[in-house]
VMD Tcl script that draws the C-alpha trace (Angstrom):
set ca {
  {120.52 122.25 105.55}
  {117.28 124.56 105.23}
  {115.24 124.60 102.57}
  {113.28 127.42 100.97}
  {109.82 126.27 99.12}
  {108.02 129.17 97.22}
  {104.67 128.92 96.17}
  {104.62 130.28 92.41}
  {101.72 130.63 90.41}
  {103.60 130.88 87.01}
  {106.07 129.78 84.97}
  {107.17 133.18 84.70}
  {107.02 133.44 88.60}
  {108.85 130.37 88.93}
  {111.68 131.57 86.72}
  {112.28 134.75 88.98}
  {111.92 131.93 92.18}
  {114.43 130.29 90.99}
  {116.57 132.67 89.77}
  {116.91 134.53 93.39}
  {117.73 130.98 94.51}
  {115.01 129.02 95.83}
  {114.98 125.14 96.71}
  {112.08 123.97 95.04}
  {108.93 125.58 93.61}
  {105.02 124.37 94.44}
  {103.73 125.24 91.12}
  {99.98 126.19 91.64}
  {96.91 127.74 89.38}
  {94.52 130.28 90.99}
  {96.05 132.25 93.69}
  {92.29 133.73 94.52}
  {91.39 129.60 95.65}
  {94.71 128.82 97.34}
  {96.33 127.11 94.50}
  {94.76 124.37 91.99}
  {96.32 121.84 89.59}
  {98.34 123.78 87.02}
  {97.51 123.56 82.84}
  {99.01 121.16 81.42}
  {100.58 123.99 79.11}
  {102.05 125.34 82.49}
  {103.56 122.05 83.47}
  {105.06 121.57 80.07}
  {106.90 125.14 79.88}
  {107.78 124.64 83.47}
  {109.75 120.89 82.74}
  {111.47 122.59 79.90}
  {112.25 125.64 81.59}
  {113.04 125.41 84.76}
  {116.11 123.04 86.25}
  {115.11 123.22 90.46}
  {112.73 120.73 91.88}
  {109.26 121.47 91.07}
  {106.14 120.00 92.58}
  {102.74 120.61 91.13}
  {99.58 120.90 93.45}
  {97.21 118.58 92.57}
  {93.83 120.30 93.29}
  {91.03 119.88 91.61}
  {88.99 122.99 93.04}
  {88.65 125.61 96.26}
  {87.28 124.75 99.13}
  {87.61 121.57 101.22}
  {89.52 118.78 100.49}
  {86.68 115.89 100.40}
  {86.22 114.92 96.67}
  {83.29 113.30 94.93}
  {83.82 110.46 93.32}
  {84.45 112.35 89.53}
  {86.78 114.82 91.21}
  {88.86 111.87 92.47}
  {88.81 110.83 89.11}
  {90.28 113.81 87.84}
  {93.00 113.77 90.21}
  {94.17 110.72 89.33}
  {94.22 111.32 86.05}
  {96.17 115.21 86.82}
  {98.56 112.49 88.94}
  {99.23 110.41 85.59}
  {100.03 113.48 83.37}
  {102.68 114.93 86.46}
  {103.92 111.88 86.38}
  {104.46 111.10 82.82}
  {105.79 115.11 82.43}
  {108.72 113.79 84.43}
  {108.56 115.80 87.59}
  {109.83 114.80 91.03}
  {107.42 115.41 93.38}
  {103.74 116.81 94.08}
  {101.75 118.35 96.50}
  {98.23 116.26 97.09}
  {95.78 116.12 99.94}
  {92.29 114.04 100.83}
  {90.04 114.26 103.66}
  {87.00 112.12 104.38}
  {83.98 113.71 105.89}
  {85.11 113.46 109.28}
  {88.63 115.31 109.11}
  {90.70 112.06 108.59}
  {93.24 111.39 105.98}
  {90.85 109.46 103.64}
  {93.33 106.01 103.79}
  {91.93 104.54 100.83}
  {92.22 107.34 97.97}
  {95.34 107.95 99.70}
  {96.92 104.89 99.11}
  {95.76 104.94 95.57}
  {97.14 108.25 95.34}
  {100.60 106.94 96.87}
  {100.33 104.08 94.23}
  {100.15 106.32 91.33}
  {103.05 108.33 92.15}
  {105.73 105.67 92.98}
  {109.03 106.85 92.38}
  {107.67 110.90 93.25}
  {107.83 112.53 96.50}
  {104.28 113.69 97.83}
  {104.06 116.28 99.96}
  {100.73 116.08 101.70}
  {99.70 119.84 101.57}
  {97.58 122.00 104.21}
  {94.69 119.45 104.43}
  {96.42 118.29 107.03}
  {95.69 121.51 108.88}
  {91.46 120.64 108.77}
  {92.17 117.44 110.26}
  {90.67 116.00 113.04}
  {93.86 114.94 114.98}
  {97.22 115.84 113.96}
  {98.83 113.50 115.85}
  {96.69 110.77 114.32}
  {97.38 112.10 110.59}
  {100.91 112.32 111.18}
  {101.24 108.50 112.27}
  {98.91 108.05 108.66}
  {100.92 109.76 106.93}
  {104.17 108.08 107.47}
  {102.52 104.81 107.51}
  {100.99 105.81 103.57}
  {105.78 106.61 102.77}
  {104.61 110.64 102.11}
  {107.85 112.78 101.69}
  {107.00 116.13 103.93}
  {104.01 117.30 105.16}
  {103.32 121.58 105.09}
  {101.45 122.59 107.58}
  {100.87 126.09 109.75}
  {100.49 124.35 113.00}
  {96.27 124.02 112.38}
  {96.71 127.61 112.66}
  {95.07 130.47 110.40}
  {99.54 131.05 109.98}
  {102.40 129.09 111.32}
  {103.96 131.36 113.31}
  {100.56 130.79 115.56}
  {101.17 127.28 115.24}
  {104.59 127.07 116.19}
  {104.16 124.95 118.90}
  {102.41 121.77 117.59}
  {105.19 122.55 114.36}
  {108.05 121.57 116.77}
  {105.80 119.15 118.57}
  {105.25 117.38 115.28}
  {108.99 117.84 114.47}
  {110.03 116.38 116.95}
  {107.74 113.37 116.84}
  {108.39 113.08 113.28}
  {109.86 109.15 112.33}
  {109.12 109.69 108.83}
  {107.58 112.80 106.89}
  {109.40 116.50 106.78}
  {107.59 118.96 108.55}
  {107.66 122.03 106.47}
  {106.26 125.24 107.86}
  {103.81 127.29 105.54}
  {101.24 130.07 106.01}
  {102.86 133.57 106.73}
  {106.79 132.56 106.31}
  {108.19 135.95 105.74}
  {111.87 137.58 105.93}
  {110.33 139.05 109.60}
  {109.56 135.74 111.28}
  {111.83 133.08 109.36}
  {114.17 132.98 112.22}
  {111.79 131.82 114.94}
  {111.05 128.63 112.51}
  {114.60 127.91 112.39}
  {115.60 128.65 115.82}
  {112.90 125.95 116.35}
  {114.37 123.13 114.16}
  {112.06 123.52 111.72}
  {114.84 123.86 108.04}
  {112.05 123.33 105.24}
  {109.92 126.57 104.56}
  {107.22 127.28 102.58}
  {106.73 131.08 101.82}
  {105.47 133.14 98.66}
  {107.51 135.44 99.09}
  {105.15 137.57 97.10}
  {104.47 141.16 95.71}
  {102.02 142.76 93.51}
  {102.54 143.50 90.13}
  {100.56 145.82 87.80}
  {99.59 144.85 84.94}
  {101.21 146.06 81.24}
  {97.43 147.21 80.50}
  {97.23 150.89 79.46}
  {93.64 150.95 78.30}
  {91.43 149.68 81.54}
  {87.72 149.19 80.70}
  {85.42 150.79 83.42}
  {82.73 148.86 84.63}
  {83.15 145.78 83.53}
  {84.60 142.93 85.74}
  {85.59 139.40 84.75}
  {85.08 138.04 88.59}
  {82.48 137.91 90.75}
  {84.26 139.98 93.46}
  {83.39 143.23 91.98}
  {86.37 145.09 94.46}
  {88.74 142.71 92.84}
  {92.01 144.50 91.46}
  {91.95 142.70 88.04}
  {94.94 144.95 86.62}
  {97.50 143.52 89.55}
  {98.58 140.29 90.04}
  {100.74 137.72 92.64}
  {104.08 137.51 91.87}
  {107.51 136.43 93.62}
  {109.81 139.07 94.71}
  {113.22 137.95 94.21}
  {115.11 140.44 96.80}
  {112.79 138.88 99.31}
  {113.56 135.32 98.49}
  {117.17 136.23 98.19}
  {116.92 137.71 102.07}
  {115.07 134.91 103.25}
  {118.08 132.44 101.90}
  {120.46 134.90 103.18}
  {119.02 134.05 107.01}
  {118.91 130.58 106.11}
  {122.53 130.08 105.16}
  {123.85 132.17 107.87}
  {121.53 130.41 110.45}
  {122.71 127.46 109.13}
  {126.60 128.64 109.36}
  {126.41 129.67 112.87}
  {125.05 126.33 113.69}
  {127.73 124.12 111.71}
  {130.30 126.76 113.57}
}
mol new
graphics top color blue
foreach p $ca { graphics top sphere $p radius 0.5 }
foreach p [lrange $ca 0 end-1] q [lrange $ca 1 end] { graphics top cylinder $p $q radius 0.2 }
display resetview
């Protein structure tokens, strides 16, 4: 059966994502980097009020995805307090310097989160060779990998996603990067039944007074009185395709 992933970056977010009937939320910080490790206040409120799967990035800053040795360290120890919050899964990705799953923090990694599913997250699209991270990856047990094809989004990428579908002998291959309600269908009609998608909208903020001239980022054209949220008619459309797809199929 297909399964709808939304990226939330909130509890609040998450509530609305789950509400309009999503399969599992990738709880993230910082929508501006591409999603870091939640707070820990954020992964508390989230385990208390949420009831769908949720998987926590694990992502220590922006940027690439080959760690010093302290930022390793702080992984790890964002691994241990997921872990010991009693979630399910995570989301977790390491390169070494030459575009290779870095086999040695990743086993570590893999050690630390027995009993979770990983998803290896869009690292996997920097890498050197796909084909050679996918036979890693299933060798290191990870649950799913999300990908957009090494593409800037998947729908570009759709043809190494069904090429690493269909070699698949181990890890999901879960489609992410520019899922929307107007190309879900060509993911599906490819095989591809785990999707990744934001599924966002802007919201404005509940500010009335709005100080001019004075910016808290660095990005002075920054909107700073919007932000990223879900929009639940959209996820309710998208699993709307994805049942009926599915329907059709079982028919």
């Amino acid at each position: 059966m297909a399964k709808l992933e939304v990226c939330c970056y909130g509890v609040d977010c998450a509530l609305q994502a789950e509400k309009a009937g999503a399969d599992r939320v990738e709880l993230c910080a910082a929508p501006s980097e591409g999603g870091l490790t939640p707070s820990a206040g954020m992964l508390r409120q989230a385990r208390q009020r949420l009831t769908l799967p949720v998987h926590p990035i694990i992502r220590p800053r922006g940027g690439d995805f080959c760690y010093s040795a302290e930022e390793f360290a702080v992984i790890c120890d964002d691994i241990a307090l997921v872990k010991e919050q009693g979630f399910s899964g995570l989301v977790v990705g390491i390169l070494d310097p030459d575009g290779h799953i870095d086999m040695a923090r990743m086993r570590s990694v893999m050690k630390l989160c027995e009993g979770m599913a990983v998803t290896f997250h869009r690292a996997f699209d920097l890498c050197h060779n796909p084909r050679l991270a996918l036979q890693q990856l299933t060798d290191l047990g990870v649950a799913r990998i999300l990908t957009s094809g090494q593409q800037q989004n998947a729908e570009s990428g759709l043809g190494l996603l069904k090429e690493l579908t269909a070699l698949s002998r181990g890890p999901i291959i879960m489609a992410g990067a520019g899922v929307r309600l107007s190309n879900i269908s060509k993911f599906l009609d490819a095989g591809i039944f785990e999707l990744h998608s934001s599924a966002s909208q802007q919201v404005a903020s509940s500010m009335r007074y709005r100080k001019a001239g004075v910016t808290m980022c660095s990005n002075s054209e920054t909107d700073e009185f919007s932000r990223q949220c879900v929009d639940g008619d959209m996820i309710e459309a998208m699993k709307n395709v994805m049942a009926s797809r599915t329907l059709a199929v079982a028919t």
